[in-house]
N, CA, C and O of each residue as an XYZ file, in Angstrom:
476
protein
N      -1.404     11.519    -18.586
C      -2.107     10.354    -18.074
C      -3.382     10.860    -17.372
O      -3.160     11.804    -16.614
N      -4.896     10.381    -17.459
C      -5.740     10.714    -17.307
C      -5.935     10.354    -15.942
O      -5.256      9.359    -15.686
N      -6.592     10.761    -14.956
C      -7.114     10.362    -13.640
C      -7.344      8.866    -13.415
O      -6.836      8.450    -12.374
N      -8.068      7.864    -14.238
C      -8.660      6.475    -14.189
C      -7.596      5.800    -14.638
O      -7.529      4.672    -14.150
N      -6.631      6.104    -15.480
C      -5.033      5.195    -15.698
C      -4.421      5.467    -14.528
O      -3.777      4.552    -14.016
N      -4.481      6.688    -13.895
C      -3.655      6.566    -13.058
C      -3.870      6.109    -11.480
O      -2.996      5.862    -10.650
N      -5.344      6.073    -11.324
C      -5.777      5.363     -9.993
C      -5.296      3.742    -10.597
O      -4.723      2.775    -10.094
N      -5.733      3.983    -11.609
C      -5.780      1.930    -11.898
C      -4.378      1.578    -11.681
O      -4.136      0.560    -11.032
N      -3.018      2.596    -12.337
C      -1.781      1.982    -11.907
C      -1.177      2.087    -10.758
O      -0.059      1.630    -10.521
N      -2.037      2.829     -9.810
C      -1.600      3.208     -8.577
C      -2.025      1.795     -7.834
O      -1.236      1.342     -7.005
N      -3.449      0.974     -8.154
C      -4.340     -0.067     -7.564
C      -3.648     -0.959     -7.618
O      -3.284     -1.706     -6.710
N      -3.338     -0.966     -8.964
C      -2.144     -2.394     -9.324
C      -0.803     -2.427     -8.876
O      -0.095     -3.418     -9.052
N      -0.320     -1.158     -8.172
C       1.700     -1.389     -7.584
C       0.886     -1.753     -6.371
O       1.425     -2.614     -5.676
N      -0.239     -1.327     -5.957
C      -0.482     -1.457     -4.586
C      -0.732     -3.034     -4.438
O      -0.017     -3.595     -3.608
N      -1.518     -3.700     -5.035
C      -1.884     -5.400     -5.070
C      -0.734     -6.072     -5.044
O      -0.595     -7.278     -4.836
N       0.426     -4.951     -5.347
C       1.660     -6.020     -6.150
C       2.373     -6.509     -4.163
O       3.050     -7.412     -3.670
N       1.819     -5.521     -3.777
C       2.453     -4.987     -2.513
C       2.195     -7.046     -1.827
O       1.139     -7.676     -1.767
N       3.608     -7.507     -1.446
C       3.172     -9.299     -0.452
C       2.324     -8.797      1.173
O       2.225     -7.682      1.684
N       1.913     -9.900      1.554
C       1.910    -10.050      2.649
C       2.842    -10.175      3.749
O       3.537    -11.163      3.987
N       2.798     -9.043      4.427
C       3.948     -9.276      5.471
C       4.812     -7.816      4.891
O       5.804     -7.521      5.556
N       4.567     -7.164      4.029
C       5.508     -6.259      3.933
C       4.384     -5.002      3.280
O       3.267     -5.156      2.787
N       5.094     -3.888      3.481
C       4.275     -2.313      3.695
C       5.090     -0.839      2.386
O       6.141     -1.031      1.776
N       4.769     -0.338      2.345
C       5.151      0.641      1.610
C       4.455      1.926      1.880
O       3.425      2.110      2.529
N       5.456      3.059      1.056
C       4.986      4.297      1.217
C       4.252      4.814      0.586
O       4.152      4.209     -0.481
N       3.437      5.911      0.647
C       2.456      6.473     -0.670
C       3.482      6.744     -1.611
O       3.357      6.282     -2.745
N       4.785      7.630     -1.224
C       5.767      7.974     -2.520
C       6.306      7.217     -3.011
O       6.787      7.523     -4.102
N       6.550      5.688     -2.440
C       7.366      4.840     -2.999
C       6.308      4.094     -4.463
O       6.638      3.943     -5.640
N       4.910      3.735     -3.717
C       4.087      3.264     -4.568
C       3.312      4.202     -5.813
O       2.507      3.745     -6.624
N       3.862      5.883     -5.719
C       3.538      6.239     -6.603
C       4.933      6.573     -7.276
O       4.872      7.422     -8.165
N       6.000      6.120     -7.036
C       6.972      6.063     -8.070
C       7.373      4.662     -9.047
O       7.797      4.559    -10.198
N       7.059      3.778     -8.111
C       6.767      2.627     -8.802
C       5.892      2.314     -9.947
O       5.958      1.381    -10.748
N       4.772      3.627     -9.820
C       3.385      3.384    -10.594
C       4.246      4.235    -11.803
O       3.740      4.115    -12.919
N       5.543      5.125    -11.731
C       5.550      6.065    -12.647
C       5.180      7.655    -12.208
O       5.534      8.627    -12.875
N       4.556      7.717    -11.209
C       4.309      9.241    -10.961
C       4.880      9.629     -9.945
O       4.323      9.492     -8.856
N       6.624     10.437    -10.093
C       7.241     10.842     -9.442
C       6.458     11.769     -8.617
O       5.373     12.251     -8.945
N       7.155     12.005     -7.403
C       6.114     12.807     -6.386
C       4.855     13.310     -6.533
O       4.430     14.458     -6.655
N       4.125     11.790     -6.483
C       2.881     11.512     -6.273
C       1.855     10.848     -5.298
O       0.723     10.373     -5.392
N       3.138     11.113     -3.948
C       2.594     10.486     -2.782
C       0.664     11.410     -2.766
O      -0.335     10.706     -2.616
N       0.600     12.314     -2.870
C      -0.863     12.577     -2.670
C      -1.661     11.797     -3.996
O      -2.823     11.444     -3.793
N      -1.211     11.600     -4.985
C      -1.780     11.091     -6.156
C      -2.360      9.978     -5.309
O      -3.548      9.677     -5.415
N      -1.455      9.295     -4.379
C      -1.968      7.482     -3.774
C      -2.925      8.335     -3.067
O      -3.713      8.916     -3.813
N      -3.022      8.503     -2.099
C      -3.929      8.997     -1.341
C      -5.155      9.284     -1.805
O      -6.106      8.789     -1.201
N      -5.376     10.037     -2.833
C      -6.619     10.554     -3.424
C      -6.886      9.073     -4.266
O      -8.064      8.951     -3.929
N      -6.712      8.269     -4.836
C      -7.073      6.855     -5.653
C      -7.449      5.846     -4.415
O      -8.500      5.211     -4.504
N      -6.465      5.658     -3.057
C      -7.322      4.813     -2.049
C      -8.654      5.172     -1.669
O      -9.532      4.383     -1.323
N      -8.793      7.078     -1.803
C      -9.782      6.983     -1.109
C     -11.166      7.055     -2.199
O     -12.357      7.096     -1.893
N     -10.713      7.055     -3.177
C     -11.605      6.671     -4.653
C     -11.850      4.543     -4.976
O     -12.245      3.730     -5.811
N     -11.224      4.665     -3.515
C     -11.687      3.038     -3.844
C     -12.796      2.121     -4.682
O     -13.619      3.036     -4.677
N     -13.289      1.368     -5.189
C     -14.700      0.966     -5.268
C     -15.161      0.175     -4.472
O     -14.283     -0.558     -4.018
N     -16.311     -0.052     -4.023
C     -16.859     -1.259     -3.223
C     -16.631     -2.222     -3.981
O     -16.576     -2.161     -5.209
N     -16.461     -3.313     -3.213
C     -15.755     -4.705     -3.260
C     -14.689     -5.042     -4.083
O     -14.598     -6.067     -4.758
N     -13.729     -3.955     -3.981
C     -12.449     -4.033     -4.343
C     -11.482     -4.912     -4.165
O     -12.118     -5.837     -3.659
N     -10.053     -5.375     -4.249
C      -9.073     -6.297     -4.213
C      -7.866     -5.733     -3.616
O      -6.951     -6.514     -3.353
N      -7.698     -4.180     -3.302
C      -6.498     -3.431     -3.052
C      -6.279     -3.400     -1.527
O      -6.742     -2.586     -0.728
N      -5.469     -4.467     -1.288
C      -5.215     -4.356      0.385
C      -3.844     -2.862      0.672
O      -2.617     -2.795      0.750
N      -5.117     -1.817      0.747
C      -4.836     -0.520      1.324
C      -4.144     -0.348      2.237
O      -3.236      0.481      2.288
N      -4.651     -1.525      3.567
C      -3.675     -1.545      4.529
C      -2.635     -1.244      4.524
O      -2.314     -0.333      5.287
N      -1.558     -1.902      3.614
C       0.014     -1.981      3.401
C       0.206     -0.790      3.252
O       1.337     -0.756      3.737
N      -0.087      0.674      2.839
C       0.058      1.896      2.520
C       0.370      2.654      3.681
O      -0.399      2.669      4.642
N       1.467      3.299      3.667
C       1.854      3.730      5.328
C       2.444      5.190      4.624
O       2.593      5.342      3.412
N       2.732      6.184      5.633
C       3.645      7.259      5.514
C       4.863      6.990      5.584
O       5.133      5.980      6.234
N       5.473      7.398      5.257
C       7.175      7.349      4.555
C       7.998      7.052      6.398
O       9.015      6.363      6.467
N       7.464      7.580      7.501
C       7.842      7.591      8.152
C       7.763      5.840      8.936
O       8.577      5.321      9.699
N       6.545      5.311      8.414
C       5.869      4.181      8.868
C       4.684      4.590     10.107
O       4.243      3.860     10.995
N       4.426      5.729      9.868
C       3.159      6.209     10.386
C       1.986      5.722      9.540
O       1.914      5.646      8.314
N       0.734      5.288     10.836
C      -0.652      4.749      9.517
C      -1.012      6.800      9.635
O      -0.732      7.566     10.557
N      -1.561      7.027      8.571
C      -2.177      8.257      8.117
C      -3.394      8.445      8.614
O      -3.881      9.543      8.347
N      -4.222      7.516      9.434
C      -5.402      7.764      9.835
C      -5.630      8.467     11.238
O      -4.814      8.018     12.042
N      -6.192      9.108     11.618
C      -6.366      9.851     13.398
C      -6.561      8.366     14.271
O      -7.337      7.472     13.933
N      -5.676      8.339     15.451
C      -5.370      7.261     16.279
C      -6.815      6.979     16.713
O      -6.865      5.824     17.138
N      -8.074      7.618     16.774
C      -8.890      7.240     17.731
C     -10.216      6.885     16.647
O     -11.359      6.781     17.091
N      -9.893      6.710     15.127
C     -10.851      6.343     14.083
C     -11.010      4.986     13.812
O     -10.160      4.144     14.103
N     -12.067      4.744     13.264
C     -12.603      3.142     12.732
C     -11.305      3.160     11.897
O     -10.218      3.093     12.470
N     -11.388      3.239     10.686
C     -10.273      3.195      9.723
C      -8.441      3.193     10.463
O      -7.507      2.673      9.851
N      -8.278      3.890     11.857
C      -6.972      3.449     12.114
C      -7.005      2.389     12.589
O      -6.099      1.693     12.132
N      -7.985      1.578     13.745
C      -8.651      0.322     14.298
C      -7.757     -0.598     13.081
O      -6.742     -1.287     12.974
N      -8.896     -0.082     12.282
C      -9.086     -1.092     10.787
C      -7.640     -1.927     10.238
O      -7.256     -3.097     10.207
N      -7.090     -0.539      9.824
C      -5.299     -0.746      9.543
C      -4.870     -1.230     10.151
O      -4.628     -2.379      9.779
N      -4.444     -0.890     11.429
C      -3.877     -1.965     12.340
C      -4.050     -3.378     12.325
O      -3.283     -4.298     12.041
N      -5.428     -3.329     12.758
C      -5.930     -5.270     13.001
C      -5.490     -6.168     11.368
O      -5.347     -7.389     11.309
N      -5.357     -5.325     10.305
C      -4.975     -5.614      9.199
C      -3.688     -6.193      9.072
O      -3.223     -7.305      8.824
N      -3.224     -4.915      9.357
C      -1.790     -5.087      9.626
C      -0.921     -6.433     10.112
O      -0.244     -7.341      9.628
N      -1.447     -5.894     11.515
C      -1.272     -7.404     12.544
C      -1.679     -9.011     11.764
O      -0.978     -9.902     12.244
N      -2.534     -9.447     10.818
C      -2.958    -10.557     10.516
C      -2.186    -10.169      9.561
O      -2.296    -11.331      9.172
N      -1.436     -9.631      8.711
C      -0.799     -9.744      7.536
C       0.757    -10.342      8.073
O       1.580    -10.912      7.356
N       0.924     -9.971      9.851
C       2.242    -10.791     10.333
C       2.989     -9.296     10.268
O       4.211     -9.332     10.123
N       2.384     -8.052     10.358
C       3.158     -6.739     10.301
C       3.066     -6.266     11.428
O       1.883     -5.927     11.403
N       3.599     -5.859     12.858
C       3.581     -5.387     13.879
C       3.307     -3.986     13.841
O       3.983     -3.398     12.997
N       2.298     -3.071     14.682
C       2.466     -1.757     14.446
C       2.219     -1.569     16.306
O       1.249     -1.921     16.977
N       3.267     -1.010     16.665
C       3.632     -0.343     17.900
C       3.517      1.390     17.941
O       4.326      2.176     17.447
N       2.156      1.748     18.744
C       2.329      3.018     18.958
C       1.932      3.833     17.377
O       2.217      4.898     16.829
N       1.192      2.733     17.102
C       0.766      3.738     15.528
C       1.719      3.147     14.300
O       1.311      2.886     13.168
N       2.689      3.040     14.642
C       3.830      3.110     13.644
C       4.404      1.770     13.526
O       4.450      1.036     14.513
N       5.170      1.130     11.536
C       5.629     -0.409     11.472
C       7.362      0.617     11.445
O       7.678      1.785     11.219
N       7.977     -0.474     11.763
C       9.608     -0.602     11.627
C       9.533     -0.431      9.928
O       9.236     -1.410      9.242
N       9.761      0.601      9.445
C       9.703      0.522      7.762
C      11.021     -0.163      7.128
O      11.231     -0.564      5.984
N      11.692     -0.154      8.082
C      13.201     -1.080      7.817
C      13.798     -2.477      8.004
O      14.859     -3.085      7.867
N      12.038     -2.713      8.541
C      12.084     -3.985      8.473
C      11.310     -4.220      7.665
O      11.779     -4.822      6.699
N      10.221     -3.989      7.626
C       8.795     -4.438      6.771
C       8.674     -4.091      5.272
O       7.976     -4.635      4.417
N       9.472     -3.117      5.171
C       9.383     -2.231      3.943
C       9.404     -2.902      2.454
O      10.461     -3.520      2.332
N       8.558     -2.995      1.229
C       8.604     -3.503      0.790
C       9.524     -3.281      0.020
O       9.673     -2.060      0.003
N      10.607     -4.010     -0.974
C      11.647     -3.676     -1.594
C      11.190     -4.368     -2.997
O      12.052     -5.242     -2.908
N      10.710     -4.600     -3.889
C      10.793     -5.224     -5.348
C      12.213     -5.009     -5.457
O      12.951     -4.156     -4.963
N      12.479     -6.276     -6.451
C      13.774     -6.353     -7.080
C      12.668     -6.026     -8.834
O      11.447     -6.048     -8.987
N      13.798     -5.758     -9.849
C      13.547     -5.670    -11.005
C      12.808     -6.058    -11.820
O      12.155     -5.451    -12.669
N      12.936     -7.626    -11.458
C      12.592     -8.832    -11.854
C      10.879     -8.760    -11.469
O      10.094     -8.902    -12.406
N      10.402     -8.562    -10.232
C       9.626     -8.563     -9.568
C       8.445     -7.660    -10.355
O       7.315     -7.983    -10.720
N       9.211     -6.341    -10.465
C       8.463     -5.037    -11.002
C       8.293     -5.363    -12.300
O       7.218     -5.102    -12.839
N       9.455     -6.063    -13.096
C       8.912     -6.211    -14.886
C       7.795     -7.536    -15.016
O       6.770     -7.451    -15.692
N       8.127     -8.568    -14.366
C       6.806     -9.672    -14.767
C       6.273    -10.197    -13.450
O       6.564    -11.206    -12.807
N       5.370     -9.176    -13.227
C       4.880     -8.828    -11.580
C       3.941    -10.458    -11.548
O       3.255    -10.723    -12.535
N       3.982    -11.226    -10.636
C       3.261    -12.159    -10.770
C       1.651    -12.670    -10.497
O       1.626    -13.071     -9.334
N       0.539    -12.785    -11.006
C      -0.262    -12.588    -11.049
C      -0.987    -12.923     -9.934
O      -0.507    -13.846     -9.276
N      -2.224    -12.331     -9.451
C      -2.571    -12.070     -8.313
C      -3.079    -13.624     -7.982
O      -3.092    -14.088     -6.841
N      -3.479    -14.319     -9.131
C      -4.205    -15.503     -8.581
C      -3.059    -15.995     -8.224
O      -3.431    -16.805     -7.375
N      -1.837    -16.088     -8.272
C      -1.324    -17.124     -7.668
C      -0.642    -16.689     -6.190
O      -0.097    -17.394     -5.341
N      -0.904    -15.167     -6.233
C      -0.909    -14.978     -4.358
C      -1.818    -16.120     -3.409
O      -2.785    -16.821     -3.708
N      -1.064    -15.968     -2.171
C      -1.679    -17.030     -1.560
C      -2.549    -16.163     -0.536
O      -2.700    -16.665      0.578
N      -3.231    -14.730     -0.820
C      -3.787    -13.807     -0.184
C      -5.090    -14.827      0.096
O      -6.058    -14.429      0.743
């Protein structure tokens, strides 16, 4: 799989991601198909394009740590994100056991299309 299939399927588990719920880089790059490919996500968020659709936010460390240095624009960013998505982050970090996103089967085979998110 070439670099641009695989940011694009990494873009698309990530969109799939609701409001109100969060995931891991490894979870969303196993979902995409690329077993331990938590750095694979990482390197495609930060290959973003301008005026993109991929609410990045939801992307957390496995631990429910945000990945950004506590005292950066971009951790600011995540957070206040966070928070309006209805996701609490205390001390840096979401409850991943609460928030965590779970797809059922159903969900992952006829993922439902973005226009009819109510994003």
């Amino acid at each position: 799989m070439d670099r641009i299939t695989r940011h694009n399927r990494i873009w698309d588990t990530i969109r799939d991601i609701p409001r109100g719920a969060v995931a891991s880089y490894g979870q969303i790059a196993e979902i995409a198909g690329i077993p331990r490919g938590a750095r694979q996500v990482g390197y495609a968020l930060r290959q973003l394009p301008d005026g993109h659709d991929v609410p990045w936010h939801r992307v957390l460390q496995a631990s429910g740590t945000i990945a950004f240095k506590r005292d950066s624009h971009a951790y600011r960013e995540q957070s206040e994100r966070l928070m309006l998505d209805g996701v609490p982050v205390v001390a840096g970090k979401v409850d991943m056991a609460r928030y965590r996103w779970q797809p059922d089967l159903d969900e992952l085979l006829w993922k439902p299309s973005s226009a009819w998110d109510e994003d």
